[in-house]
C-alpha positions as CSV (number, residue, x, y, z in Angstrom):
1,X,0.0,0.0,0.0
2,X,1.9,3.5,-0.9
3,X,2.0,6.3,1.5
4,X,-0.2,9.5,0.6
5,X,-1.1,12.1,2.9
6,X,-4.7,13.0,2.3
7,X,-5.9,16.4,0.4
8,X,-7.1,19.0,2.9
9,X,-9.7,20.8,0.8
10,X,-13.0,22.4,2.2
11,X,-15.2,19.9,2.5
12,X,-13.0,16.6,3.2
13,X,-14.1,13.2,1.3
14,X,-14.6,10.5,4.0
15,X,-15.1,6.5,3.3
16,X,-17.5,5.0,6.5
17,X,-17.2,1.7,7.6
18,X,-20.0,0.5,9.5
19,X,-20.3,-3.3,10.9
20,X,-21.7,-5.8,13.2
21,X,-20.0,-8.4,14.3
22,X,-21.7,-11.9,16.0
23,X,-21.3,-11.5,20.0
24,X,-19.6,-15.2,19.7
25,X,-17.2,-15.9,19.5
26,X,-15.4,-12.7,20.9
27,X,-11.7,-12.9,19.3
28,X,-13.8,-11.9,16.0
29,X,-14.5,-8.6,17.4
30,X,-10.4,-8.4,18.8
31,X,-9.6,-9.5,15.5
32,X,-11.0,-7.0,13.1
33,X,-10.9,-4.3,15.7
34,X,-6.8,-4.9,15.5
35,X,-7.1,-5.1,11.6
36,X,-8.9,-1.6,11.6
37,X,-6.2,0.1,14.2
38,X,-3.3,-1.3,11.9
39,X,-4.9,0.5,9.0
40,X,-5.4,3.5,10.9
41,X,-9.5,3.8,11.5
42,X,-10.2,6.0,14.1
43,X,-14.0,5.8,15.3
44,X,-16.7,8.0,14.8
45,X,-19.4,6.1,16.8
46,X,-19.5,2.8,18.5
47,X,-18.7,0.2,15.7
48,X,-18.6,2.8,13.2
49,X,-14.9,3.3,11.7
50,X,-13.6,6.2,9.1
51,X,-10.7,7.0,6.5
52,X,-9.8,9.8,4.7
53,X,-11.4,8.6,0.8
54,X,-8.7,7.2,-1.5
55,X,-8.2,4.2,-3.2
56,X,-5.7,2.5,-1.1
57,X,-8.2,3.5,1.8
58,X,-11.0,2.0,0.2
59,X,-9.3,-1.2,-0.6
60,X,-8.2,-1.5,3.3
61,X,-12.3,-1.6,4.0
62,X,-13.3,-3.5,1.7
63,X,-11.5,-6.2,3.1
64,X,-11.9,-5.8,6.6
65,X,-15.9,-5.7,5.2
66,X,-15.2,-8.9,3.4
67,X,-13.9,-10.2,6.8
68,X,-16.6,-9.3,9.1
69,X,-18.8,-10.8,6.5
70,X,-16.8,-14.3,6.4
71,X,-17.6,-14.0,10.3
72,X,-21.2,-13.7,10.3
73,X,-21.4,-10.2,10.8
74,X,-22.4,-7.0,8.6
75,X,-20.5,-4.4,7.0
76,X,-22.0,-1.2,5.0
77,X,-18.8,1.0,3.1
78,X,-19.8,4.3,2.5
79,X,-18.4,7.5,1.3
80,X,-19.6,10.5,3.3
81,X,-19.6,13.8,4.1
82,X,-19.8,15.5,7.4
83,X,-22.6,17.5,8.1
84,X,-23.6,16.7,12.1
85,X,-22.2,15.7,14.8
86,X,-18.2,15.9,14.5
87,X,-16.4,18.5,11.9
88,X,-13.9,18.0,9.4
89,X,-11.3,19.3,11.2
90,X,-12.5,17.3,14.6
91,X,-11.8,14.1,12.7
92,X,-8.3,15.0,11.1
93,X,-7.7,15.9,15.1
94,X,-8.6,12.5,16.2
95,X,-6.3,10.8,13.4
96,X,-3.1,13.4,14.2
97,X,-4.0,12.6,18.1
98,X,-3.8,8.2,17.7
99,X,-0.6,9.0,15.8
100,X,0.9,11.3,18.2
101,X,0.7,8.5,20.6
102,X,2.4,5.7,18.2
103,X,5.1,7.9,17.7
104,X,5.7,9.1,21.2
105,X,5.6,5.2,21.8
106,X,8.0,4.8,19.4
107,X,9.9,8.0,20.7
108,X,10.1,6.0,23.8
109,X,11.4,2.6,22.6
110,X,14.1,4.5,20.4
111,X,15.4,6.4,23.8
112,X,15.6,2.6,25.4
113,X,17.4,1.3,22.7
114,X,19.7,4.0,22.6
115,X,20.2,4.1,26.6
116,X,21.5,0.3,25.8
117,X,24.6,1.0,23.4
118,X,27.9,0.3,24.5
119,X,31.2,0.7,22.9
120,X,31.6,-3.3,23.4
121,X,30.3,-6.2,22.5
122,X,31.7,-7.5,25.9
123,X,30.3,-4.3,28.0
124,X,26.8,-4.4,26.9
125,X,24.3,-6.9,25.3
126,X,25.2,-8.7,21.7
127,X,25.3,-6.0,18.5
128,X,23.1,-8.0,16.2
129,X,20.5,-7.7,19.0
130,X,20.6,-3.7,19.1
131,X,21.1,-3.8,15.2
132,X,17.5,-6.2,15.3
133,X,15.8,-3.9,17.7
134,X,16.7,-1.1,15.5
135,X,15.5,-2.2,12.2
136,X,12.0,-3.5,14.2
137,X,11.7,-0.1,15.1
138,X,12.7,1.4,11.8
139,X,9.6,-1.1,10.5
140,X,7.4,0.2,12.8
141,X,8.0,3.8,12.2
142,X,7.3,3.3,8.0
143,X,4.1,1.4,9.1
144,X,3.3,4.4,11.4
145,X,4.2,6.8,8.7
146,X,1.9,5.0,6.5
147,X,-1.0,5.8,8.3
148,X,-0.1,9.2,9.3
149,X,-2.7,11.0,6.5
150,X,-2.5,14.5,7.5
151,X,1.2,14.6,8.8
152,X,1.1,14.6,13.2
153,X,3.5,17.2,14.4
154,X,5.9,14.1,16.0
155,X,6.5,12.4,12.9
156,X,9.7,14.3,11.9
157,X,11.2,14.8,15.2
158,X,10.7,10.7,15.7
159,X,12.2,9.7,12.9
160,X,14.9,11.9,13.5
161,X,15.0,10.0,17.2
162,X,16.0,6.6,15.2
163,X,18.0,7.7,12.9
164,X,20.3,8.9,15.9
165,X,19.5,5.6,17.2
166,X,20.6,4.0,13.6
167,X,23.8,6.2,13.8
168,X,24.7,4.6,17.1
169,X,24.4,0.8,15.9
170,X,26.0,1.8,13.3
171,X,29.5,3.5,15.1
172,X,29.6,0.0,17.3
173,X,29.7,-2.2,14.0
174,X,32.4,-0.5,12.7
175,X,34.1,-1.3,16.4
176,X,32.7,-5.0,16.5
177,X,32.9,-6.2,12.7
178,X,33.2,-9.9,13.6
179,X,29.3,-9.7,15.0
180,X,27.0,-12.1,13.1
181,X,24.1,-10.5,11.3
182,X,20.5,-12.2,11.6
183,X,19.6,-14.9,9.2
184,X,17.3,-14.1,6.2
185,X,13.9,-14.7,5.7
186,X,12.4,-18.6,4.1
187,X,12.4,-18.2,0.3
188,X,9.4,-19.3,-1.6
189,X,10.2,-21.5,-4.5
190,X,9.7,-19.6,-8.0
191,X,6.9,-19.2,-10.2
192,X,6.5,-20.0,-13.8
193,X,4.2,-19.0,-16.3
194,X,1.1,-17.8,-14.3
195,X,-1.1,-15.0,-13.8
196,X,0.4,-11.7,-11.9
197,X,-2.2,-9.7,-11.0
198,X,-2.4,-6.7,-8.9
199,X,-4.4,-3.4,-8.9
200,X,-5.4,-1.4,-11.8
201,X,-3.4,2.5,-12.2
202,X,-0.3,0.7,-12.0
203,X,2.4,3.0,-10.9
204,X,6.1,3.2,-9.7
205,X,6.2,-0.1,-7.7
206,X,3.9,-2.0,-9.7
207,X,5.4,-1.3,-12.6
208,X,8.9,-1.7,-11.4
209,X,7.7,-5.1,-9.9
210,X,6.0,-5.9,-13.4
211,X,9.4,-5.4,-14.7
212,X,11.3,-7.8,-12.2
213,X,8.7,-10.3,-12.5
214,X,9.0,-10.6,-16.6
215,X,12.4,-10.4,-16.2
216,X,13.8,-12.6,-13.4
217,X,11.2,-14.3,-12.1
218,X,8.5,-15.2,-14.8
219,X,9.4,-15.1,-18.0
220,X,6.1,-16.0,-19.6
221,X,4.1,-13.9,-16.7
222,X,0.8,-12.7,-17.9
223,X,-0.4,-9.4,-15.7
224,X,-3.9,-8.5,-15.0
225,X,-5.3,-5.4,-13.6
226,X,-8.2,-5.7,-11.2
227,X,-10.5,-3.7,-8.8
228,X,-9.7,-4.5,-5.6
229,X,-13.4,-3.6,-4.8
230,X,-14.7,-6.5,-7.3
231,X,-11.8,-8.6,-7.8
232,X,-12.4,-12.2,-7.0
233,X,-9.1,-14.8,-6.6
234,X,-8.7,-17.3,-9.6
235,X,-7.1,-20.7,-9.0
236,X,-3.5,-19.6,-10.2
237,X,-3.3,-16.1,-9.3
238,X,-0.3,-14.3,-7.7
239,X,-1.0,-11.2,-6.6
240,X,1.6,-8.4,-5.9
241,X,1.2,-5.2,-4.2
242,X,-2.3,-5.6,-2.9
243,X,-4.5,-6.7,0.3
244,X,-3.9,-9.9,1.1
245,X,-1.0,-10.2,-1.4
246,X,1.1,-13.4,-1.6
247,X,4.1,-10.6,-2.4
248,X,3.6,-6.9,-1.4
249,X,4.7,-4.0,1.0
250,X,6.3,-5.8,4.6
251,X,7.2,-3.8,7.2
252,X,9.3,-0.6,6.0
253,X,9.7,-2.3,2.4
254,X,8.4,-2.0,-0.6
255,X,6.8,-5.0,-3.0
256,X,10.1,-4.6,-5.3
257,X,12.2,-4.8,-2.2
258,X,10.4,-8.4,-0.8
259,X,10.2,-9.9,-4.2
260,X,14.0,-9.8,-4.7
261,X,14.5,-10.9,-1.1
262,X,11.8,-13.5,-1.4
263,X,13.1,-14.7,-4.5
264,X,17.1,-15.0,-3.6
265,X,18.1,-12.6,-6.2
266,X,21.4,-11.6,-5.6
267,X,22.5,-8.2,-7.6
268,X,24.0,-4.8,-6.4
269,X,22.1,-3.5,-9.6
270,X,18.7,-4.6,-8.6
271,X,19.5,-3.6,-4.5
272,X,20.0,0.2,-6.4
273,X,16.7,0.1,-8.5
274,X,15.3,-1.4,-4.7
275,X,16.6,1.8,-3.1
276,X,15.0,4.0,-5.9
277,X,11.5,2.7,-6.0
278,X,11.6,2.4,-1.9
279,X,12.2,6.3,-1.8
280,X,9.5,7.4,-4.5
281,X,6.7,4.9,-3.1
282,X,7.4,5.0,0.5
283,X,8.2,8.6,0.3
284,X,10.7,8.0,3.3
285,X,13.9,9.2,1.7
286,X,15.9,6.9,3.1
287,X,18.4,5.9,0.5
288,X,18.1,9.6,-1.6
289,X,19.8,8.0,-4.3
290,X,20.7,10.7,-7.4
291,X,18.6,8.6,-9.7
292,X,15.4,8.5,-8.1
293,X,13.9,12.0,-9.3
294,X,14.4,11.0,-13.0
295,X,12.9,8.0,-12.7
296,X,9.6,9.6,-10.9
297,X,9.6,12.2,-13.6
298,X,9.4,9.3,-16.1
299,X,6.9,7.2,-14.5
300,X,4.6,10.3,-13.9
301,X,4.7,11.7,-16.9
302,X,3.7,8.2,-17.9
303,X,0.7,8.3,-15.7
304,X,-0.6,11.2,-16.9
305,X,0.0,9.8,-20.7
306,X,-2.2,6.7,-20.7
307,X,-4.9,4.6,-18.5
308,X,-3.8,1.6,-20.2
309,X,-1.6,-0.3,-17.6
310,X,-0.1,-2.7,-20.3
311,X,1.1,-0.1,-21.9
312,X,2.5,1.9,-18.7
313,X,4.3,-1.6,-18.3
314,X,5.7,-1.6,-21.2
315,X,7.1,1.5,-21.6
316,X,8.2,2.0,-17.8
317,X,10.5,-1.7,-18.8
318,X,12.7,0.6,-21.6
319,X,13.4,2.8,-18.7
320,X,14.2,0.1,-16.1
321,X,16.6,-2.1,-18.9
322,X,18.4,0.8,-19.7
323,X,18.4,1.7,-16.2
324,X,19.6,-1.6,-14.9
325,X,22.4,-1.4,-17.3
326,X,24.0,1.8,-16.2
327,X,23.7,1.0,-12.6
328,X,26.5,-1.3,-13.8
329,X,25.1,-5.3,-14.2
330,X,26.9,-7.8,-12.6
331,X,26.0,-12.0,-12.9
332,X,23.2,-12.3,-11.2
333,X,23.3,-15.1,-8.0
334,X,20.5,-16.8,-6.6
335,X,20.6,-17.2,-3.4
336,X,20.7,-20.6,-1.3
337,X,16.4,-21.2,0.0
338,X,16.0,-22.4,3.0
């Protein structure tokens, strides 16, 4: 799901969740009410949820409605606006407010963290266990971040927190290089000749994963573009960078990002590519790699060219080969699956 902070026009566009949920059995309701906090619904009235209207937004409901309905319950998805009861800007307050609290959490852990550095290995706890503790909390700022629609006044001054954290770890490797680093994730074995499908208005990541996929994963993929508010799995899908995605957006990475890690590809050209298309769809500017501003001048200028996604596909690939091959290809390795 790529970050966007909503539009703050005059009269705000809201989507409405409304459900009902079975009284039994009761981890149903702690279930979807944990599913609505990590997509950042703040409530209006008892059981009623809201989001700033988009179509990432709209996607998260409709399948949290889908699951209330596998439950038993009822779900109604709306798009309002507010005329009684709470105001505009009372709503954008109660969003800011539940992410002021995340990140003063966060805030919190990162001042922890950072009280446990040491110059040693041998007079404080293992490196690889700050670096882990770390990059969790790197993940859970991005998913944070993610959520943050209308930009809380802690969100700067918290990342700024861990990245003087991420400084830190960093001076104590350079100290204790001999410190093992954490073993990778389970690869899943590749996939040949089937249907890639993902959401329609393809854009930076999808097309850059379009590209990978056709590339160095599936030769003979085929690609089709759906509605996540109407799409219905076929036996032999895969999708990519949607709800309930076998490969898309995990933790503070991209879909590009997890399907060369899940796939074992080995190649300082793709990591670079990685770095760019983190940056323009996470919007983090992590990496800030001298590339990355062509590339979203290209693919915008694509969008804003043609609807047809095929077509976005193909023409974003020209960019991406010629792309691949100045970032200076090397034989690509795949890595061993566990």
């Amino acid at each position: 799901m790529a970050t966007a902070k909503a539009s703050r026009p005059d009269t705000q566009r809201w989507l409405i969740l409304t459900h009902q949920l079975p009284p039994d059995p009761a981890y149903q309701r702690v279930r979807i009410w944990r599913r609505l906090q990590a997509i950042g619904a703040v409530g209006v009235k008892k059981s009623v949820y809201a989001l700033p209207h988009s179509d990432d937004t709209l996607e998260d409901f409709l399948w949290i409605a889908k699951e209330v309905e596998a439950a038993g319950g009822e779900a109604l998805v709306s798009e309002a606006r507010l005329l009684h009861g709470v105001t505009d800007e009372e709503l954008r307050a109660r969003f800011d407010a539940a992410r002021e609290s995340d990140y003063a959490d966060l805030g919190s852990e990162a001042r922890a963290i950072r009280n446990r550095l040491r110059p040693t290995r041998q007079d404080g706890e293992p490196l690889a266990g700050l670096e882990s503790a770390a990059r969790r909390l790197r993940r859970r700022f991005a998913e944070v971040a993610e959520i943050d629609f209308f930009g809380a006044n802690a969100r700067e001054s918290t990342d700024a927190l861990i990245r003087e954290l991420e400084a830190g770890v960093a001076a104590l490797r350079v100290q204790a290089p001999v410190d093992a680093t954490p073993a990778g994730p389970v690869r899943r074995s590749a996939l040949r000749g089937r249907t890639w499908v993902t959401r329609r208005g393809v854009k930076i990541d999808r097309v850059a994963c379009a590209w990978l996929i056709r590339r160095f994963i599936d030769r003979k993929a085929r690609f089709r573009f759906v509605d996540p508010a109407t799409y219905r799995p076929a036996t032999g899908d895969v999708r990519y960078d949607m709800a309930a995605a076998e490969f898309t957006h995990r933790g503070d990475r991209c879909s590009f990002e997890v399907l060369v890690d899940e796939f074992g590809i080995d190649d300082p050209a793709l990591g670079a590519i990685g770095e760019i298309v983190h940056d323009l769809d996470l919007k983090d500017g992590r990496f800030g790699r001298p590339e990355s501003e062509g590339v979203r001048q290209f693919v915008g200028g694509l969008v804003l060219s043609t609807d047809d996604d095929e077509q976005r596909i193909r023409e974003a690939s020209v960019l991406f080969d010629n792309l691949y091959r100045s970032l200076g290809r090397k034989p690509v390795r795949m890595r061993a699956r566990r």
